[in-house]
Every structure is written in structure tokens, then in C-alpha cells.
C-alpha positions as CSV (number, residue, x, y, z in Angstrom):
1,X,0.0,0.0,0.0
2,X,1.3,3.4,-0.8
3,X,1.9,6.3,1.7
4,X,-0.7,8.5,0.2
5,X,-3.3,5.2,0.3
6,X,-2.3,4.3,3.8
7,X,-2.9,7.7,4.8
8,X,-6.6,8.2,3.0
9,X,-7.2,4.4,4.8
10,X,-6.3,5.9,8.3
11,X,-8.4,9.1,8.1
12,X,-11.3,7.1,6.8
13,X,-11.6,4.3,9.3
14,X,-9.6,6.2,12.9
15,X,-6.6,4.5,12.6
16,X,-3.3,5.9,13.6
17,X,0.2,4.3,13.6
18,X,1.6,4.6,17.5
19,X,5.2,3.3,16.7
20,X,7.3,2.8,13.8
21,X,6.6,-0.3,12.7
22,X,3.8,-0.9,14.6
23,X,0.6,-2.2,14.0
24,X,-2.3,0.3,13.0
25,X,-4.0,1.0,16.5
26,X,-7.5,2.6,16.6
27,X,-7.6,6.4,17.3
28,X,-7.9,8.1,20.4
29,X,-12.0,9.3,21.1
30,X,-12.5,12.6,22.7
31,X,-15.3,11.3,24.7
32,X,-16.8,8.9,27.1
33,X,-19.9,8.9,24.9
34,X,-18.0,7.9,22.0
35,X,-17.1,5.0,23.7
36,X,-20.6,4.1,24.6
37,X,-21.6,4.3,20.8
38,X,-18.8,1.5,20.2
39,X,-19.8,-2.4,19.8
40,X,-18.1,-4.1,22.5
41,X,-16.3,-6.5,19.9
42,X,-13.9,-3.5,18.9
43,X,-14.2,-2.2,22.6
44,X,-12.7,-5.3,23.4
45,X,-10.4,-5.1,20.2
46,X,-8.9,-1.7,21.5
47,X,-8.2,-2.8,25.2
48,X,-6.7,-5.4,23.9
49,X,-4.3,-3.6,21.7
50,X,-3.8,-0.8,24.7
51,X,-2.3,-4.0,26.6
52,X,0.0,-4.8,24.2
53,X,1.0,-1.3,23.7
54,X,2.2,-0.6,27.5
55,X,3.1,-3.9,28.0
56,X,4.0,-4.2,31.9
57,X,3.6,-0.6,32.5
58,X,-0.2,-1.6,32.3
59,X,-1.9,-3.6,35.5
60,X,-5.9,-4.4,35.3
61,X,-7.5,-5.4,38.3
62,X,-10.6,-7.3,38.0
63,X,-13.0,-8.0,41.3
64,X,-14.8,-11.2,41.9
65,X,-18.0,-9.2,41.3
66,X,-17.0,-7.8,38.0
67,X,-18.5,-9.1,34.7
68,X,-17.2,-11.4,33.1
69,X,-16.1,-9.7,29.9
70,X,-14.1,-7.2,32.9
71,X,-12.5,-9.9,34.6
72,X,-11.4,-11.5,31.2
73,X,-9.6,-8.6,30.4
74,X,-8.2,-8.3,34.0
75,X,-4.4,-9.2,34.7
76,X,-5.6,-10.1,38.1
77,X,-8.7,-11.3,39.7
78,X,-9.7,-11.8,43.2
79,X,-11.0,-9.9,46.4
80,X,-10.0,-6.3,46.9
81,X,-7.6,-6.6,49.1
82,X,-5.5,-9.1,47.2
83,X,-5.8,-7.1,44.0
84,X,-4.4,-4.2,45.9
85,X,-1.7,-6.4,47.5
86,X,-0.7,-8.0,44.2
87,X,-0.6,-4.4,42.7
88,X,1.6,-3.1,44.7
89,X,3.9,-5.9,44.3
90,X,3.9,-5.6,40.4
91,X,5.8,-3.3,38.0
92,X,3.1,-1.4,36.4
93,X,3.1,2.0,36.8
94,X,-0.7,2.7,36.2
95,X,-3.0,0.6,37.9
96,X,-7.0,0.6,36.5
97,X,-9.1,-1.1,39.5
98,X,-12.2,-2.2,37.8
99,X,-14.3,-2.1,41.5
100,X,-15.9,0.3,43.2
101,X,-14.3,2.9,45.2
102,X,-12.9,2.1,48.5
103,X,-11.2,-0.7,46.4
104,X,-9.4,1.7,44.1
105,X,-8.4,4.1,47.4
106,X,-6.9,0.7,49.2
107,X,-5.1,0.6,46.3
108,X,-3.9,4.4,46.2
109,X,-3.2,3.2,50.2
110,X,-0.5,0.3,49.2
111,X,0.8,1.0,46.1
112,X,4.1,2.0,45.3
113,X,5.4,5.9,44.8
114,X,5.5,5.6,41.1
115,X,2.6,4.2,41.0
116,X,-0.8,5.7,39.7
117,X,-4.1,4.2,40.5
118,X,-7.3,4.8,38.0
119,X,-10.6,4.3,38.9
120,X,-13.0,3.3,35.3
121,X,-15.8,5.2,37.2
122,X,-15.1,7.3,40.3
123,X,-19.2,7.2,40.8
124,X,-19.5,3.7,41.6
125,X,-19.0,3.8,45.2
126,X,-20.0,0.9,47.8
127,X,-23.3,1.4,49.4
128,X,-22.1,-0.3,52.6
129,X,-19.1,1.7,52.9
130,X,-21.5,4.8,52.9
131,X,-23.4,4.1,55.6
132,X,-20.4,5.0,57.9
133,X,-18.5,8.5,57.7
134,X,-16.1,10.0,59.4
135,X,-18.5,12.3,61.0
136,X,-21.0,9.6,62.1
137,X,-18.3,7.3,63.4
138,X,-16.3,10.4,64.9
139,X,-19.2,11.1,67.4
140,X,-20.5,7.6,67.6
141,X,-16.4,7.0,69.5
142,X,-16.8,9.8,71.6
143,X,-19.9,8.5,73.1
144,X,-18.6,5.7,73.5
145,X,-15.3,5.7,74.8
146,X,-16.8,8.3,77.4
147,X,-19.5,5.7,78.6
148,X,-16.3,3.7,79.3
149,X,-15.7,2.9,83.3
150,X,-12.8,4.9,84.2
151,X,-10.8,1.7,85.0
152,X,-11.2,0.5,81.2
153,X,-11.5,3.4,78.9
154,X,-9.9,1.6,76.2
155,X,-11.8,0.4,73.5
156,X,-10.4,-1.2,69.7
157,X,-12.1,0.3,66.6
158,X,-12.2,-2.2,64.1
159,X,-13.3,-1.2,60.1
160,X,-13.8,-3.8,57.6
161,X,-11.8,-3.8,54.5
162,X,-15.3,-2.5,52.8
163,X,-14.9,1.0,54.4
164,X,-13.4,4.4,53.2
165,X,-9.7,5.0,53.1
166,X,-10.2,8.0,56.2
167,X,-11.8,5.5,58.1
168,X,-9.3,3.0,58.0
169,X,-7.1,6.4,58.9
170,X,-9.3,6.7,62.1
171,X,-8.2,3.5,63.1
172,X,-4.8,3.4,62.9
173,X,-4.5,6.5,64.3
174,X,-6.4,5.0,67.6
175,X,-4.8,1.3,68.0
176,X,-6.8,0.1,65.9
177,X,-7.2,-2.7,62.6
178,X,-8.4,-3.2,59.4
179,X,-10.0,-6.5,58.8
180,X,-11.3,-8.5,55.8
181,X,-14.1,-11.3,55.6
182,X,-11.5,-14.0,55.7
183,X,-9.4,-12.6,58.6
184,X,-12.1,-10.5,61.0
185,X,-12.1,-13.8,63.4
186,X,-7.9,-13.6,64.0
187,X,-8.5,-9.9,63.8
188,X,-11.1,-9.9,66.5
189,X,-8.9,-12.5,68.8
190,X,-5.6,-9.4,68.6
191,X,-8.2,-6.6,69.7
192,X,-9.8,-9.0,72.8
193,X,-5.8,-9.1,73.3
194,X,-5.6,-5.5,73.6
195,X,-9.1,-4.5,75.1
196,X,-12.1,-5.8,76.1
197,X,-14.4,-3.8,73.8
198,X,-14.6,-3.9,70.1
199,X,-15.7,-1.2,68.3
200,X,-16.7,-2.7,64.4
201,X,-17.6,-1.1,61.4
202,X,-19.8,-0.5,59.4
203,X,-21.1,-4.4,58.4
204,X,-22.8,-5.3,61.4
205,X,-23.4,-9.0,59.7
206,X,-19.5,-10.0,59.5
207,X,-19.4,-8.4,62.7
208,X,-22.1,-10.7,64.4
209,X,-21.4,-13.7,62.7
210,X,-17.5,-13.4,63.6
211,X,-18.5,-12.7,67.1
212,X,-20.5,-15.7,67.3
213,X,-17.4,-17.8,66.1
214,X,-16.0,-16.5,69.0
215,X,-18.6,-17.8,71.2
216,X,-19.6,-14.3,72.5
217,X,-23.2,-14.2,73.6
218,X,-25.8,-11.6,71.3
219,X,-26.5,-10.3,74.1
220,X,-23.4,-9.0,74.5
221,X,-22.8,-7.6,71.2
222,X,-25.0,-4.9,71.0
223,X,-26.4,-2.5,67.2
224,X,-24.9,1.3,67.4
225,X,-27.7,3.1,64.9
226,X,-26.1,6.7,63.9
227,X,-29.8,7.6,63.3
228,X,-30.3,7.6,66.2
229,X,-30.1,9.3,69.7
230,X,-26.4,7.9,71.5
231,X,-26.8,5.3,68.6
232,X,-30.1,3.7,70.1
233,X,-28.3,2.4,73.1
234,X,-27.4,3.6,76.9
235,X,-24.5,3.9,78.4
236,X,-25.1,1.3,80.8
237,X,-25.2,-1.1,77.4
238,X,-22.2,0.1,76.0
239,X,-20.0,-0.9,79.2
240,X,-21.5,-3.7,79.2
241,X,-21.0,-5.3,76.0
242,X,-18.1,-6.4,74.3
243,X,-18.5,-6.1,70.6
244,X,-20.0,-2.9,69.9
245,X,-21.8,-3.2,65.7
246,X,-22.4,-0.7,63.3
247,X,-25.9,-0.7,61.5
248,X,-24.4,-1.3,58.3
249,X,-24.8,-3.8,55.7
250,X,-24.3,-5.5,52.1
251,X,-27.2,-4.9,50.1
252,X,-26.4,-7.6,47.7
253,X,-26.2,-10.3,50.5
254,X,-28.9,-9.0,52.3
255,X,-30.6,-10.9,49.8
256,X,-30.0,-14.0,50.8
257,X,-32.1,-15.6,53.5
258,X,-32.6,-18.5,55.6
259,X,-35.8,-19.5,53.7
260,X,-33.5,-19.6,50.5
261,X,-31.6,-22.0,51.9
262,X,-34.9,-24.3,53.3
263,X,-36.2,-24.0,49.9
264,X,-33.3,-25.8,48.0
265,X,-33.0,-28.7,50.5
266,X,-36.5,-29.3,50.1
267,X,-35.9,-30.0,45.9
268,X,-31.7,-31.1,46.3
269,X,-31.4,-32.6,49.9
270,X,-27.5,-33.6,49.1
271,X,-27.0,-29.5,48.1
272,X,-24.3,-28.0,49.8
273,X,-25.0,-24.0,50.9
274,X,-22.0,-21.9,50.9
275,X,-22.4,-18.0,51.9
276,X,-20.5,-14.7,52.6
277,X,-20.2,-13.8,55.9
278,X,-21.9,-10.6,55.2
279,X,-25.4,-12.4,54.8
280,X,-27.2,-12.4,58.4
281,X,-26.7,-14.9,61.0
282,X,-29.7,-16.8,60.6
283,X,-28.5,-17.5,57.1
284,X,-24.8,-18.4,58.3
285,X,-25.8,-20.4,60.8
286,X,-28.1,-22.8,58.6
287,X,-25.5,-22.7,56.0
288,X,-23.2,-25.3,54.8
289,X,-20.0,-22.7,54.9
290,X,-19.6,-19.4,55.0
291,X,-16.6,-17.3,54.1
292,X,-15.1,-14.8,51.7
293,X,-14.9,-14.0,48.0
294,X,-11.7,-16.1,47.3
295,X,-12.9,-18.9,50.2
296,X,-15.8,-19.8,48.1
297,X,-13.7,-20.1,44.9
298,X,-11.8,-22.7,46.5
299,X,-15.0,-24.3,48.5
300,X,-16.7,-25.4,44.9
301,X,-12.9,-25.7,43.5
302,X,-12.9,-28.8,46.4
303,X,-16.5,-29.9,45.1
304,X,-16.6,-33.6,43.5
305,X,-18.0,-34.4,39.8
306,X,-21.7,-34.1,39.7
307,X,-22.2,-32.7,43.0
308,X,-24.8,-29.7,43.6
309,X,-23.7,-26.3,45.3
310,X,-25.6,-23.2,45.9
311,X,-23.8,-20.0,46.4
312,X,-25.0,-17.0,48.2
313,X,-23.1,-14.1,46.5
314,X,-22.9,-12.1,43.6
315,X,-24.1,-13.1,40.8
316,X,-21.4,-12.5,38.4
317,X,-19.1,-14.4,40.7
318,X,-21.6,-17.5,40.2
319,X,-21.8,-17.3,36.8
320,X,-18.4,-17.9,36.5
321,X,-17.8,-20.3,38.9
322,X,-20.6,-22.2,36.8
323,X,-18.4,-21.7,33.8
324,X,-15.1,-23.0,35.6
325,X,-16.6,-26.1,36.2
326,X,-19.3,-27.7,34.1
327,X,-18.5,-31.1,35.7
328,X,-20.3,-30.3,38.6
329,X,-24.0,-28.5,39.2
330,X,-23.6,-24.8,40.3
331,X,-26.5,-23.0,41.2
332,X,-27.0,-19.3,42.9
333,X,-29.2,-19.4,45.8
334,X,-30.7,-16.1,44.5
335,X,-29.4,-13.5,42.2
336,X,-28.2,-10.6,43.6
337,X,-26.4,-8.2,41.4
338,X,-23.9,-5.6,42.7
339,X,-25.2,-2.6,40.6
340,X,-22.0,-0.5,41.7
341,X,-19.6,-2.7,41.0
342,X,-22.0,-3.0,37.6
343,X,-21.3,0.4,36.3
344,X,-17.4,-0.8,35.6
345,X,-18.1,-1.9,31.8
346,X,-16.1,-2.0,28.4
347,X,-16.8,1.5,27.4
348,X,-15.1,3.4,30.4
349,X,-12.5,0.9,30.7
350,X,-11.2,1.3,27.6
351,X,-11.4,4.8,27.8
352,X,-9.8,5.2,31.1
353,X,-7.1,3.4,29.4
354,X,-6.9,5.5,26.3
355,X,-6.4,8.8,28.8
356,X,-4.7,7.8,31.7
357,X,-2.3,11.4,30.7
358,X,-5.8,13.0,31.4
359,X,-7.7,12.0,33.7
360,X,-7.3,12.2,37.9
361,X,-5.6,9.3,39.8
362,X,-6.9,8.5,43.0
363,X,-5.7,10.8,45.3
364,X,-5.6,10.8,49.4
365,X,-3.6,12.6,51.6
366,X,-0.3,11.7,53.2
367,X,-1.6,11.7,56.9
368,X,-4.5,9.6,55.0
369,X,-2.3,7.0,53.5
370,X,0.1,7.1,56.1
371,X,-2.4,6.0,59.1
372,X,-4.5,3.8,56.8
373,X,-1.3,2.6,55.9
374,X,-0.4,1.9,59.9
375,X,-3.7,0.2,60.4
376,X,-3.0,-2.6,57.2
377,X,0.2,-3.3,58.3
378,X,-1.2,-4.5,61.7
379,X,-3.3,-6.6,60.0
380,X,-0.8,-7.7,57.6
381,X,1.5,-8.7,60.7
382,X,-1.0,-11.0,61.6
383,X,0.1,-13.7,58.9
């Protein structure tokens, strides 16, 4: 093909030549909605090509919860914390999370200095990680630490991995930990170590459930509602009890339920019933297992030919799971689909990619990063 004809057949179909000697590689869009307006066969076409283009300097995260064309495209799938973990460790220099936003900040939290962290859609945020703020859970530890006896004033706040990156700040500024769904029981076990009192937030279900592990009575574990006045408890309450929960929850495992669960034994009696811990306790407890993200990937991993599992998780987890193993039967127990983490798709992935030179990193402060940082590493140390 001659210059001249190579030239008229980039202007005509957006094709531009990145490198000498390259291969043609599809022009640059202005705009998200010009993404949108693409099928996803060349969406897919272009990330594709974006990859091979930065080579290493290029590190895709994909949650669990992500679709399935996401995590296909993903360099690394898992839970959040381990994405952020393996990130960290890696050599790419620009880090896209495709997850919602306290994923991408945990991230910002461990990576490295010349490191940049990208977020496809700063708008998809976690709707249990909003139920707790700084504010909320500022004055909610004032109250509390002052209904304290004076002899035991000392109380450990605890955040799940599923909080905001000040949050996890809060606690390591006070001696306290971060946690995840498949550590909270050895991270409750070091705070009884240090204190008496547990402050957790803001999934009260993981809370409960890893309290009852424990063997700690309900009664003693009592529900702090920052709607209401001194959380809906007395003081009286609050020295007496040892694990103090935030009203908070996982919409998408609130789904779940015990009668889910009665339902499928009735039609499968030889089912097994794995769920997240964030489902409520009457569903743990009549479960089969319970435990995280990366836990129930290795639970129906363990499953024999032709057996039957239901999950109770996100959907788009299940559905590949499904996929993974069509030796055996696997079923969701309902569907429940993450509509945050849903909002990550093809068109602003690719072009998050395709401006990473324009568009904002994830940014937190130093004294942010610094005491979120402090709080990890505690857990970390655990292991």
C-alpha cells in the first residue's frame, strides 16, 4: 500500500500508527460517549491492543464481582484486598481497578510511589461503605469511649476492608485494625488481646457472625444506629457489651435468606450452601459454609463431579464459577447483582485506558495513607 493510500485508509476508518513499525491501533475518542456508541467486539479489540502497547507498565484489576467480559480482560482477579496487595507488588506504573471505590483508594493506600491508580468510574461507590463516615463514626467513638468505666476506657475500633480510606485512617490512628471477611475472626482475637471492647464497622453482619465464632453471647454484642439518639443504646449497654456493631450492611447479600436456603433442600437434599459472611446470622448459621470472595472459589474448586452447590453471592461471581466447572452443578441461591460494581463496563475501561495522561488518579492525603497505611500493616503482621 502506498503512503498516500495508507494515509486516506487511516483518516477514513480512525486508525493511527503509535510506533514505527507498529501495528495500526484505533484512534484516540474525545469522549466517554463515543465510547458508549462502540460495539463491545472492537471495545474489546482496543483494550486489547492498549495492553500490548504498555506492556507491563499496564496492571488491570478485576474483582470477583466484575463481569465477566471485565475480569477476562483483567491481569488479576480476586477480592480487593489481594488485587491491591498484588498491585503493589507488580511493575506497572498505572494501575486501572475495575471495582468500586474504596477498592481503588486501598489501592492508592499500598501501592508504590511511582505508582498511579485509576478508577473506570469514580461514581461507583459501595453502598455499605456509605453508611459510615467520618462524621458519624467520629461522634459515635466519643460517646462511647466516654460511657467507658474509668478503670477501662480503652476500646479497639475495628473497620472492615469494605470502608473508606479515612476510616481505616481513624483507626490506625487509635490502635486500631483493618480487617477482611477472611481474617475478621484472628482480627477480633488481637483486639480482645488489647481490650475488652470492640468497636466494628460498618457491616454489622460479618461483625455478628465473627462474634458468634468466638462464642460471645448476642446479648453481649450490641447494634450502634447513627440515626439515632447515642446510637439507640445507653451507656449502661455500652460498658457492658463487648462487641459494639455498626448498623451497616451489604445490600447484595442482604438478599439472601434462611428460607433460600430451606427451599433448596427441600428440591436437592444432598446440596451444599456456601455463603458470605456478610449475609445475616440466621443464614450463616443454617449454611453449609460461609466465608469470603476467594474462600468460596476454592470451596466449589474442592466440590466432587456431579455434586450440587448453591452460592450465596454475587451473581457474576456465580456465573463464572458455573463456567469454571461444568462437571459439577452450580446453582445461585438467589441473584443478587452488585449494581456498583456494575457500572465498571467495556466503554469506560477502555477509555480510562486511552487517557490515563488526562484523567485524575486517586488521590488521598499523606496523613490519610500514612495512618491507613499503619492500620494494614497491623493486620498484615497477623500472617
Amino acid at each position: 500500500m502506498r503512503r498516500d493510500q495508507l494515509k486516506k485508509y487511516s483518516n477514513t476508518f480512525g486508525l493511527v500508527k503509535m510506533t514505527t513499525g507498529a501495528k495500526l491501533h484505533p484512534m484516540k475518542l474525545e469522549k466517554l460517549e463515543d465510547y458508549e456508541k462502540l460495539p463491545e467486539d472492537e471495545l474489546v479489540s482496543r483494550i486489547k491492543n492498549l495492553k500490548s502497547l504498555m506492556g507491563s507498565d499496564l496492571v488491570i484489576l478485576g474483582h470477583h464481582y466484575q463481569r465477566p467480559k471485565i475480569t477476562s480482560l483483567s491481569d488479576f482477579v480476586g477480592d480487593s484486598f489481594g488485587l491491591s496487595d498484588k498491585a503493589s507488588k507488580s511493575s506497572g506504573k498505572n494501575i486501572v481497578f475495575c471495582g468500586v471505590r474504596f477498592m481503588a483508594e486501598s489501592a492508592a493506600i499500598l501501592c508504590q510511589p511511582n505508582q498511579k491508580v485509576y478508577h473506570p468510574d469514580p461514581d461507583a461507590g459501595c453502598p455499605m461503605a456509605d453508611m459510615a463516615n467520618m462524621k458519624q463514626v467520629t461522634e459515635a467513638w466519643e460517646k462511647i469511649t466516654l460511657a467507658q468505666n474509668s478503670s477501662d476506657k480503652k476500646v479497639i475500633p475495628v473497620t472492615y476492608m469494605n470502608s473508606t480510606a479515612d476510616l481505616k485512617a481513624f483507626c490506625g490512628e487509635r490502635e486500631g485494625i483493618v480487617c477482611t471477611s477472611s481474617n475478621a475472626q484472628k482480627t477480633f482475637e488481637w483486639a480482645f488481646q488489647k481490650s475488652s471492647k470492640i468497636f466494628f464497622f460498618p457491616d454489622e453482619h460479618l461483625g455478628r457472625n465473627t462474634g458468634k465464632k468466638l462464642g460471645i453471647d448476642l446479648d453481649q454484642m450490641i447494634l450502634w444506629d447513627p440515626a439515632k439518639p447515642h446510637g439507640g443504646t445507653t451507656p449502661d449497654q455500652v460498658r457492658q457489651s463487648k462487641v459494639i456493631l455498626w448498623a451497616g450492611h451489604c445490600p447484595v447479600h442482604m438478599e439472601f435468606k434462611a428460607r433460600d436456603i430451606k427451599h433448596v433442600r427441600k428440591y436437592f437434599p444432598n446440596c451444599k450452601v456456601i455463603v458470605h459472611p456478610e449475609c445475616d446470622k440466621e443464614t450463616v448459621d443454617l449454611a453449609d459454609a460461609s466465608g469470603s470472595t476467594d474462600f468460596i472459589v476454592k470451596y466449589v474448586a474442592a466440590q466432587p463431579p456431579k455434586s450440587t452447590t448453591f452460592v450465596g453471592t454475587e451473581v457474576n461471581l456465580v456465573t463464572r464459577l458455573q463456567a469454571k466447572y461444568p462437571d459439577r452443578r452450580v446453582f445461585k441461591l438467589q441473584r443478587s447483582l452488585c449494581l456498583t460494581m456494575y457500572q465498571i463496563n467495556l466503554s469506560n475501561l477502555c477509555y480510562t485506558i486511552d487517557h490515563l495522561d488526562q484523567l485524575e488518579t486517586v488521590e488521598l492525603s499523606e496523613a490519610v495513607k500514612s495512618n491507613a497505611r499503619v492500620a494494614l500493616d497491623r493486620m498484615l503482621n497477623l500472617s
